[in-house]
LOLUM-543506 format. One line per field, with one value per residue: chain; x, y, z of N, C-alpha, C in turn; residue number from 1. Coordinates in pm, whole numbers, padded with zeros to 5 digits. Atoms other than C-alpha are relative to their C-alpha. Example, Ala and Ser with C-alpha at 12.3 -4.5 7.8 and 13.67 -1.06 7.14 Angstrom:
chain A:A
n_c1 00089:-00082
n_c2 -00119:-00119
n_c3 00000:-00006
ca_c1 01230:01367
ca_c2 -00450:-00106
ca_c3 00780:00714
c_c1 00090:-00077
c_c2 00120:00109
c_c3 00000:00073
n 1:2
END
This chain:
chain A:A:A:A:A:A:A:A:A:A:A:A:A:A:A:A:A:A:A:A:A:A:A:A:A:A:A:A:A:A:A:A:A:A:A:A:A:A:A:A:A:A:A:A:A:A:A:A:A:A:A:A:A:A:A:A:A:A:A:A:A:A:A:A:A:A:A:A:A:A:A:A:A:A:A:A:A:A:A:A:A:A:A:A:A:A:A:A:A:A:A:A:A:A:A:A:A:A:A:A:A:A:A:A:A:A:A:A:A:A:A:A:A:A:A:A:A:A:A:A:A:A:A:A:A:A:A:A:A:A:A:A:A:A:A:A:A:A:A:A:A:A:A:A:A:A:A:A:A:A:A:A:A:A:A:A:A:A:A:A:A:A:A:A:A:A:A:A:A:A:A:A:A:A:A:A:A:A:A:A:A:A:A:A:A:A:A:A:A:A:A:A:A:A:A:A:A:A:A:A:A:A:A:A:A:A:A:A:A:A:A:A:A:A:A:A:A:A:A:A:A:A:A:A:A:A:A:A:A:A:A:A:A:A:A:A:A:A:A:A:A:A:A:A:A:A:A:A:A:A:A:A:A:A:A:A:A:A:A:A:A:A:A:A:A:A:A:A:A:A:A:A:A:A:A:A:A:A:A:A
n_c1 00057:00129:00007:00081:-00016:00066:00021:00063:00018:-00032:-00146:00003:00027:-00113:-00121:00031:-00054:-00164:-00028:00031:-00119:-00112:-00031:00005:-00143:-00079:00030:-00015:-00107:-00005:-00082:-00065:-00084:00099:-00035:00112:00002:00074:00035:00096:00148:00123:00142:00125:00062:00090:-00050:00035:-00107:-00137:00041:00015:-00168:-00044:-00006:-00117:-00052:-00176:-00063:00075:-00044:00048:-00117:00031:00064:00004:-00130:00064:-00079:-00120:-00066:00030:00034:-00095:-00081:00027:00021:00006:00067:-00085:00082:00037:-00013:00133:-00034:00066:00096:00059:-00028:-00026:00057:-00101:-00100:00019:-00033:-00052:-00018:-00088:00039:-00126:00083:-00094:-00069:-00132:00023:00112:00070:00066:00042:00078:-00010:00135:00010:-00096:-00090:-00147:-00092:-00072:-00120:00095:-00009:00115:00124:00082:00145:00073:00085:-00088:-00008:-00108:-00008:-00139:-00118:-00063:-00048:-00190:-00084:00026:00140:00061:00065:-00031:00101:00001:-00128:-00126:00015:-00007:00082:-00110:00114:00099:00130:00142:00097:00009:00052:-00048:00075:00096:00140:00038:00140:00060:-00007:-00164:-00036:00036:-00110:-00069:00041:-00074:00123:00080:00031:00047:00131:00036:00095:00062:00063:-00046:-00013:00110:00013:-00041:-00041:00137:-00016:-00099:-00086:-00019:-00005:-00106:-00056:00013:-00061:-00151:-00090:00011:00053:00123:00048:00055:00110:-00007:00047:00041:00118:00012:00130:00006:-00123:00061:00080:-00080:-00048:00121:-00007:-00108:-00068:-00120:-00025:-00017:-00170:-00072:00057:00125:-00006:-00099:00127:00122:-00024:-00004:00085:00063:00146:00108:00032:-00052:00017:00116:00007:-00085:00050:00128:-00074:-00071:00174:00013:-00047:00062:00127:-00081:-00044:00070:00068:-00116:-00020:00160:-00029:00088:00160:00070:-00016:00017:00090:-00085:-00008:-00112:00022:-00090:-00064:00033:00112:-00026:-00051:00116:00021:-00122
n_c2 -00097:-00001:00096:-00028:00093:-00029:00123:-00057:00110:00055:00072:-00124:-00107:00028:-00123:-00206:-00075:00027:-00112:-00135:00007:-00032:-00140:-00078:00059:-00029:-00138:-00023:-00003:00138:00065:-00103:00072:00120:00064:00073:00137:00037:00070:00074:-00032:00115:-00022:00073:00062:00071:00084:-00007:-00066:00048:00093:-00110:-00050:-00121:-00088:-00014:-00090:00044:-00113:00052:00107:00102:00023:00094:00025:00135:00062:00017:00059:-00084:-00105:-00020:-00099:-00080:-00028:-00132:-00035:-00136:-00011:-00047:00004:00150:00130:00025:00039:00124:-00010:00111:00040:-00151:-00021:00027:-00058:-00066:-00109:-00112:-00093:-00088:-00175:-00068:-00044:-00100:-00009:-00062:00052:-00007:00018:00160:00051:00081:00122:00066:00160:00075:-00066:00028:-00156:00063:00122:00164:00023:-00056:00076:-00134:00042:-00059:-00059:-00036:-00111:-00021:-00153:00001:-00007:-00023:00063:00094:-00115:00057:-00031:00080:-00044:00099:00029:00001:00088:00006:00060:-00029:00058:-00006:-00085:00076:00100:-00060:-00004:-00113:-00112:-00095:00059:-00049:00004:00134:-00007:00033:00144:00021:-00086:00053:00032:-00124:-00143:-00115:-00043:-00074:00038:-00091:00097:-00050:00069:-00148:00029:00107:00175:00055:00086:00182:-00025:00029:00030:00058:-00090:-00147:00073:00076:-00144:-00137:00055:00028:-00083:-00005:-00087:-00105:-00018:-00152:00014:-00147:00021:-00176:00034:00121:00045:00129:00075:00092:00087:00084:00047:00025:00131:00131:00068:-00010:-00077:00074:00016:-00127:00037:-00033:-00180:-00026:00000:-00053:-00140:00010:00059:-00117:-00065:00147:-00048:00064:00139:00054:-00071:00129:00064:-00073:00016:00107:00042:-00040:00052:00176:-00015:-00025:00123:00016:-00031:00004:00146:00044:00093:-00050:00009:00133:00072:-00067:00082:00110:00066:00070:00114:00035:00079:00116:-00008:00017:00097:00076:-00059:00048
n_c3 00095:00077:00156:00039:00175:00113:00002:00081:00088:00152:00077:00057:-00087:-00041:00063:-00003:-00160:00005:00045:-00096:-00117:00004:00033:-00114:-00056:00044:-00080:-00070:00005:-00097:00114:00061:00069:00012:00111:00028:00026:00043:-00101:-00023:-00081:00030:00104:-00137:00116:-00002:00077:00143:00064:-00036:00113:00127:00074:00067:-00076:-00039:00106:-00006:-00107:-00109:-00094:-00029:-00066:-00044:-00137:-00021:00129:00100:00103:00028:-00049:-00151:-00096:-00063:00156:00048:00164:00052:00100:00150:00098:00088:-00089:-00024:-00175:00016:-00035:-00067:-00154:-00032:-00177:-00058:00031:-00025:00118:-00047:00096:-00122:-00043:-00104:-00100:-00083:-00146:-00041:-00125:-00069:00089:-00062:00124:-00036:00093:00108:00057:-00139:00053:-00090:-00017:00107:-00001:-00072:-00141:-00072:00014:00024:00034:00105:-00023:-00068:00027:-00024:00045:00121:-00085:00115:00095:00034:00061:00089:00010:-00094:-00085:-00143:-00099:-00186:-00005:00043:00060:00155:00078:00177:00088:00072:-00065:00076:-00087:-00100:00063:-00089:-00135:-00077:-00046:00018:00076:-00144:-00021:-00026:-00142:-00092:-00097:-00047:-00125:-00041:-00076:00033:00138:00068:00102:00108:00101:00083:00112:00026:-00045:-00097:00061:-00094:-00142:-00063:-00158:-00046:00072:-00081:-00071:-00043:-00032:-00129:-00152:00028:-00036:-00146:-00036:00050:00089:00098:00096:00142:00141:00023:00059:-00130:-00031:00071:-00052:-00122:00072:00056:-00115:-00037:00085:-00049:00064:00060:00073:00216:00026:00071:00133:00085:-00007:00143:00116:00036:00090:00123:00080:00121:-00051:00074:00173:00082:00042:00112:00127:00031:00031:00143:00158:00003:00020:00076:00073:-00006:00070:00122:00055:00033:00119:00112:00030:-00075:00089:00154:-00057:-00005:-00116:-00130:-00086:00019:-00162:-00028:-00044:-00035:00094:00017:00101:00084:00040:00017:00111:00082
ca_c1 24683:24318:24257:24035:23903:23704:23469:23256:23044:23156:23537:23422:23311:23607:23860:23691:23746:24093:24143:24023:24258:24559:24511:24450:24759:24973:24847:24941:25295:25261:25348:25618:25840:25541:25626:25430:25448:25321:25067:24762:24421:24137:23888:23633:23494:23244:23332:23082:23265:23606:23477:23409:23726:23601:23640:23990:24275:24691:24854:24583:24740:24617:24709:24598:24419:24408:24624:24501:24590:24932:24975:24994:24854:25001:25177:25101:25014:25085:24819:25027:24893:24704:24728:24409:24357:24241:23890:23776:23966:23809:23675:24035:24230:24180:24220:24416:24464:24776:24746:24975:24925:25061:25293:25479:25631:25414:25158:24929:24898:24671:24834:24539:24732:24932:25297:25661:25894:26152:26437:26122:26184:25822:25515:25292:24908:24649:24440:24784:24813:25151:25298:25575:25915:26077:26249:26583:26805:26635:26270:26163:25934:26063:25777:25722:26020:26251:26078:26143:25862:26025:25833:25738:25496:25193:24949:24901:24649:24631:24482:24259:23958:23806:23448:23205:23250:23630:23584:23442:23641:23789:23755:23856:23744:23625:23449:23421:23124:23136:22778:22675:22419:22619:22698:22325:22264:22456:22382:22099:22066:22319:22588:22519:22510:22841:22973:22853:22947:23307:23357:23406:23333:23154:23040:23039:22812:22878:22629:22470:22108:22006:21645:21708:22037:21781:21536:21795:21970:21606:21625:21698:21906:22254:22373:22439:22805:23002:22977:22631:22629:22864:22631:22339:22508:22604:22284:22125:21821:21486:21387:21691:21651:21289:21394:21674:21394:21141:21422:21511:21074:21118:21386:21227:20912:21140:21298:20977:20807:21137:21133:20746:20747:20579:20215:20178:20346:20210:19904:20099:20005:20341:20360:20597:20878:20689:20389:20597:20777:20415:20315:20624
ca_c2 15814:15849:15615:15687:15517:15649:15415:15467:15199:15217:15201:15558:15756:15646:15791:16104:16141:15997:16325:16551:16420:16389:16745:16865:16655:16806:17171:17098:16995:16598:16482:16580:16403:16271:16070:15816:15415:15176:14970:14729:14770:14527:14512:14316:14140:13881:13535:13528:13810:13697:13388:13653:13688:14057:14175:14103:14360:14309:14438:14307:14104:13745:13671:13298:13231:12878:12622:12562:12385:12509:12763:12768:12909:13234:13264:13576:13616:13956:13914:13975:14055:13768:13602:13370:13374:13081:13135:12795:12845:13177:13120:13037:13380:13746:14065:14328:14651:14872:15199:15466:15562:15909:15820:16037:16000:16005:15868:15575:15271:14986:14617:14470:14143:13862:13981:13971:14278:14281:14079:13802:13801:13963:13848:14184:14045:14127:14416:14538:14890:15082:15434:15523:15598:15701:15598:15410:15552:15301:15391:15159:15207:15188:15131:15088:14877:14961:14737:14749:14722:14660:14978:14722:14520:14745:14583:14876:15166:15440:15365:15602:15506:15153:14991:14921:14560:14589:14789:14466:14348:14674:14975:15272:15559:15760:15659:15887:15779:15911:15811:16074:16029:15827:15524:15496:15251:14975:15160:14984:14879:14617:14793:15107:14908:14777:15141:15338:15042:15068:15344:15379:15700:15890:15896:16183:16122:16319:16320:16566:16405:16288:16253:16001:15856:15759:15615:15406:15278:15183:14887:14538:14291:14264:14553:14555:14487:14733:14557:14577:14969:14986:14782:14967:15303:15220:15032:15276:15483:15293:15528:15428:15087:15078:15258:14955:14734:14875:14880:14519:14438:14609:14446:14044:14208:14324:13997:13815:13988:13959:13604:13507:13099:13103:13118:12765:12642:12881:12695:12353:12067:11950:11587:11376:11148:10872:10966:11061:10747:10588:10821:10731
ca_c3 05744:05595:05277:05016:04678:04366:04271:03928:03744:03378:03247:03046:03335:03513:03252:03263:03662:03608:03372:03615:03926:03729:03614:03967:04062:03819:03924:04214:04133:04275:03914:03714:03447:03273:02957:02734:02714:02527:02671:02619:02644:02730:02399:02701:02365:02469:02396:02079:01977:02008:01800:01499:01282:01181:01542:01521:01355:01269:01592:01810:02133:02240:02554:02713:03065:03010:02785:02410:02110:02030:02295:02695:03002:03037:02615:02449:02037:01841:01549:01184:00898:00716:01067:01149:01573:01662:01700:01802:02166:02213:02587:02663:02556:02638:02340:02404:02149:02158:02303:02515:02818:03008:03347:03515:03857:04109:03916:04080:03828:03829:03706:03431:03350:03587:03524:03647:03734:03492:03651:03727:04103:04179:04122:03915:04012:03802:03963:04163:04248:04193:04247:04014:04176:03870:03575:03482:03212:02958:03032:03265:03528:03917:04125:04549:04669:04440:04208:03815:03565:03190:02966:02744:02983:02844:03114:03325:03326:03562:03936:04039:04002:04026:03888:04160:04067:04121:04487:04631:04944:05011:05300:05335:05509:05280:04931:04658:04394:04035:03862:03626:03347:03146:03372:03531:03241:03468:03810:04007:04397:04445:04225:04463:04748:04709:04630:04925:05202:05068:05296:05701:05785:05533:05153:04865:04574:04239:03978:03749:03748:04144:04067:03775:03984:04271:04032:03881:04227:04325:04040:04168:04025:03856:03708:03258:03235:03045:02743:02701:02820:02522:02282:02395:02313:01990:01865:01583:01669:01589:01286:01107:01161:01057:00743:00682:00754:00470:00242:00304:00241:-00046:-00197:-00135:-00295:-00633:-00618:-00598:-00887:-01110:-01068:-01001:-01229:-01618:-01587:-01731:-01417:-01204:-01077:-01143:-00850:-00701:-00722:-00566:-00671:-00629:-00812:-01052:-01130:-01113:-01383:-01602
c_c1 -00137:00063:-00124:-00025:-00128:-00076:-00136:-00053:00058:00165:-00007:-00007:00134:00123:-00031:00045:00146:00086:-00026:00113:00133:-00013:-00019:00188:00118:-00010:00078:00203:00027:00026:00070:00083:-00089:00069:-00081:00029:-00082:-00108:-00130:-00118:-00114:-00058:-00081:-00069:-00030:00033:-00095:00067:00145:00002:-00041:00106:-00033:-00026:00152:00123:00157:00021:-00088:00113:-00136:00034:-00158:-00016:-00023:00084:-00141:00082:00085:00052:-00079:-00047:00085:00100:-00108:00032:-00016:-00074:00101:-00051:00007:00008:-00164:00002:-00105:-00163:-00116:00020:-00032:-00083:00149:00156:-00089:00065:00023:00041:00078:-00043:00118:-00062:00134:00054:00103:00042:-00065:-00151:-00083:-00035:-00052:00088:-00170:00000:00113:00106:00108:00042:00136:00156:-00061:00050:-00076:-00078:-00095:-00174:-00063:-00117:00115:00023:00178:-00003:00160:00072:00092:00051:00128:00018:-00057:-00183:-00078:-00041:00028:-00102:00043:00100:00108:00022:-00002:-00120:00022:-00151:-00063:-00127:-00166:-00111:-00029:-00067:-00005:-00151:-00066:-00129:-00070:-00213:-00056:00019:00165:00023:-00025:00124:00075:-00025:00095:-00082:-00089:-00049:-00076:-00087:-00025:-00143:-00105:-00063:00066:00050:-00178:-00096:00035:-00004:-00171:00024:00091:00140:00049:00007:00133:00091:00069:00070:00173:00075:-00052:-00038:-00060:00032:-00050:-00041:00017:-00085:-00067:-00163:-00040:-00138:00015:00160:-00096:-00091:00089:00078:-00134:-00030:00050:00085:00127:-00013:00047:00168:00052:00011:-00130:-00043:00064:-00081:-00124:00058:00029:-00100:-00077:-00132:-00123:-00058:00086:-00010:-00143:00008:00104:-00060:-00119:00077:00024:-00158:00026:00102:-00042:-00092:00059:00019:-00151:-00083:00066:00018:-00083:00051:-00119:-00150:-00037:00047:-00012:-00064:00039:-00021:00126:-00068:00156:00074:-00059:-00112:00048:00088:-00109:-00065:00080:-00015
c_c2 -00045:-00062:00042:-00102:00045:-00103:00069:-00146:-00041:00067:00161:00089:00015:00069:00103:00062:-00019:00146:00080:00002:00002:00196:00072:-00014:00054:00162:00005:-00045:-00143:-00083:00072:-00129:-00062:-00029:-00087:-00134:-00107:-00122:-00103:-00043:-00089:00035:-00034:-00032:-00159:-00156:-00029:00092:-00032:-00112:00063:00055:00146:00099:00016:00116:-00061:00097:-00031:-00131:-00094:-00056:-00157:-00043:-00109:-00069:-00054:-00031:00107:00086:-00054:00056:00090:00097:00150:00010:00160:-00074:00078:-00003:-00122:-00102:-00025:-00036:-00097:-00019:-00094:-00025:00171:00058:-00035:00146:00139:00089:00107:00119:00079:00155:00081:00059:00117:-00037:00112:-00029:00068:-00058:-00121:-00112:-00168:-00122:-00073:-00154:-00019:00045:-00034:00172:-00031:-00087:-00118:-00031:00036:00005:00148:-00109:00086:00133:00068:00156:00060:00116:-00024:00065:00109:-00066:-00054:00072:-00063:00013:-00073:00032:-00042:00030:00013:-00106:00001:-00096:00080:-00041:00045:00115:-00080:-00070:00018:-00058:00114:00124:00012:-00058:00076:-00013:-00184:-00035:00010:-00186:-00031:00058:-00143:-00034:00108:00125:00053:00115:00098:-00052:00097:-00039:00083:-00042:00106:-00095:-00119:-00113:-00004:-00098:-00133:00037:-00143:-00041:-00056:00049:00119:-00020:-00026:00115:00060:-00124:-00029:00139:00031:00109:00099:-00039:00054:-00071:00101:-00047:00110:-00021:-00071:-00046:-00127:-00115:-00128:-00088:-00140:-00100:-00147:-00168:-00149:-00115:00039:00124:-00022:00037:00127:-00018:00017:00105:00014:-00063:00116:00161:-00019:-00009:00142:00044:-00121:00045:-00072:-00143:-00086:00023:-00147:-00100:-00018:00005:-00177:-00088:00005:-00063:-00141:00036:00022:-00166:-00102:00033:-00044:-00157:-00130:-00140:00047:-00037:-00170:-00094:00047:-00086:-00151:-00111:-00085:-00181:-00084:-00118:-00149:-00041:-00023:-00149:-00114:00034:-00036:-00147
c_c3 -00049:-00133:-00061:-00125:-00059:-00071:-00128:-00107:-00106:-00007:-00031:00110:00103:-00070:-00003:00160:-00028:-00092:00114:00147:-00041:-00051:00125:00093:-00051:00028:00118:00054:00060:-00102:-00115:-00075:-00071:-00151:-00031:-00055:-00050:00098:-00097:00017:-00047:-00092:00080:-00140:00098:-00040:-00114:-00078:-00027:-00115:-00143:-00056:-00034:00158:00068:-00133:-00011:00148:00137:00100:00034:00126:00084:00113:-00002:-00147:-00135:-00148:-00062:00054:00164:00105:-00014:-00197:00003:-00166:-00080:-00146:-00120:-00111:-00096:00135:00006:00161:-00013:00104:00075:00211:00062:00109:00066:-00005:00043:-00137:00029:-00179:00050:-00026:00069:00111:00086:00130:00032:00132:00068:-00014:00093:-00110:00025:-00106:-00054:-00050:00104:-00092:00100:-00025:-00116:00007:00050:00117:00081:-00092:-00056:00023:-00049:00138:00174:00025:00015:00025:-00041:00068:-00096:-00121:-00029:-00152:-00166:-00032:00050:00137:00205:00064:00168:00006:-00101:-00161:-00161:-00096:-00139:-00060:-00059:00047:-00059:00084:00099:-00059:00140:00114:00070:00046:-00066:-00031:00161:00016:00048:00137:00075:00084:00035:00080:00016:00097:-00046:-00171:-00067:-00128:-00097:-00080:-00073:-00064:-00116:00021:00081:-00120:00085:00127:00015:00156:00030:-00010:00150:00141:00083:-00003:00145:00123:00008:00101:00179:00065:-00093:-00215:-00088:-00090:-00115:-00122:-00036:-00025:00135:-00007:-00082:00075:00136:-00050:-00043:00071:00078:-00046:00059:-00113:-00027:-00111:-00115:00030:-00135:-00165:-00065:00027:-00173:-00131:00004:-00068:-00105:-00138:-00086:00054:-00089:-00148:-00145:-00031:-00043:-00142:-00044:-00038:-00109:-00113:-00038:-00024:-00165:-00152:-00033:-00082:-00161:-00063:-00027:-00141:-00142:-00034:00072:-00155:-00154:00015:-00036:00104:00155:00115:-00029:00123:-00029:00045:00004:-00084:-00020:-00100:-00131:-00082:-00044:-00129:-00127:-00058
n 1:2:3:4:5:6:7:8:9:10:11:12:13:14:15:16:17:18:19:20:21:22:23:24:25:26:27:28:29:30:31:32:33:34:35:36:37:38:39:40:41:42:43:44:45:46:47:48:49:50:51:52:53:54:55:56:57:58:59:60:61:62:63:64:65:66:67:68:69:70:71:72:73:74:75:76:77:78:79:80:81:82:83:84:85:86:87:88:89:90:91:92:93:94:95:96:97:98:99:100:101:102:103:104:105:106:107:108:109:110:111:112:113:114:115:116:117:118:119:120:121:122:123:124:125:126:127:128:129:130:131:132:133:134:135:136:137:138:139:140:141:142:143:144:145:146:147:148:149:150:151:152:153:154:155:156:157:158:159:160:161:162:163:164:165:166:167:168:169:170:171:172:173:174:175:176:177:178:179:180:181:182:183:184:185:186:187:188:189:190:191:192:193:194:195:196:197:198:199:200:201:202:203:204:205:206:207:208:209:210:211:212:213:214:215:216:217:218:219:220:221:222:223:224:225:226:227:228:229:230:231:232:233:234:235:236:237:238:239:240:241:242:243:244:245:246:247:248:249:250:251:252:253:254:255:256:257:258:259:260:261:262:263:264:265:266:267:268:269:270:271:272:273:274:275:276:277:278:279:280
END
């Protein structure tokens, strides 16, 4: 059979196609029984961030990629209120926030963290693809082989569509390429590069902007990681933040005036402790 794979720079543009195929999919009657589980979802917080106690919340997961005072490769921390995560080992842990996510069967679903099946006799790797089989009478997910994955696991989001940094090593024969206006922040040559040669006999292209898509492809170097797409959209327009900075002039100049010294020690020559003890 023909293979295919969806391949879209940013994380956002990606859930938006992932809406659009399961709703074609369910049109078309190829998923049915859908229901909703709890699950897991990368924050991708920065390790300076991560080191910042106010980017953490109660309910936030911790989960550990290498061993660290008091906890092991592999442990897992539910944040409780008034808890302090231990910010000092915070190139050694990953931050997860909970969320739900729609499956039904039929469903294609991408493993996000290393994992077991739920009678631990199979190995879930991280970046694993599944299709859902159905469900057990308790709400647990049967997968390809027959395999069980406990509802609770919460690593898993839906597998349609992968980054361009996550296609590497992979062919198929046809590669479908989401990069609208809002991911050509992290597109540039190599990125697009690694896209389009992901596919053996041919290559569709969907965007809603091809003159600024080709400009942007054109760019060399490493493409901006999804994190700093995500800072840059956030950062405040520059008006506001000159107006922030004119208020923040304005206040040093207040304080200054309010607490300029008494004129007879205005013009005053500083003399040192040594002088002064000489003076004395």
């Amino acid at each position: 059979p023909k293979t295919a794979i969806v391949v879209s720079p940013t994380h956002a543009e990606g859930s938006r196609i992932t809406r659009a195929v399961r709703d074609a999919l369910k049109a078309e009657g190829r998923l049915t029984g859908e229901r909703v589980i709890p699950t897991w979802v990368p924050a991708r917080l920065t390790d300076p961030e991560k080191a910042d106690l106010v980017n953490y919340a109660p309910g936030d997961l911790l989960r550990f990629h290498q061993n660290a005072p008091g906890h092991a490769n592999g442990s897992r921390v539910v944040l409780g209120e008034g808890d302090t995560p231990p910010v000092a080992s915070a190139d050694r842990f990953e931050v997860f926030r909970p969320g739900a996510l729609a499956v039904a069967v039929g469903d294609r679903l991408r493993v996000t963290a290393r994992g077991a099946t739920k009678d631990g006799k199979h190995k879930l790797a991280n970046g694993a693809l599944l299709t859902v089989q159905g469900f057990t009478r308790g709400g647990d997910l049967v997968v390809d082989h027959g395999w069980v994955v406990a509802r609770d696991f919460g690593h898993l989001a839906h597998g349609y569509v992968v980054t361009s940094h996550a296609s590497q090593g992979r062919t198929v024969n046809t590669v479908l390429i989401g990069e609208a206006g809002e991911s050509l922040a992290a597109a540039d040559r190599r990125q697009f590069y690694v896209s389009v040669s992901r596919g053996t006999d041919r290559t569709l292209v969907f965007t809603d902007d091809k003159t600024a898509l080709l400009k942007a492809v054109r760019r060399a170097g490493e493409a901006a990681s999804a994190t700093a797409v995500a800072e840059a959209a956030r950062k405040p327009p520059l008006r506001p933040r000159l107006r922030k900075h004119v208020a923040f002039l304005n206040r040093l100049a207040t304080f200054a005036r309010t607490h300029e010294p008494p004129a007879h020690l205005a013009h005053r020559p500083m003399t040192s402790d040594r002088e002064a003890a000489r003076d004395r």
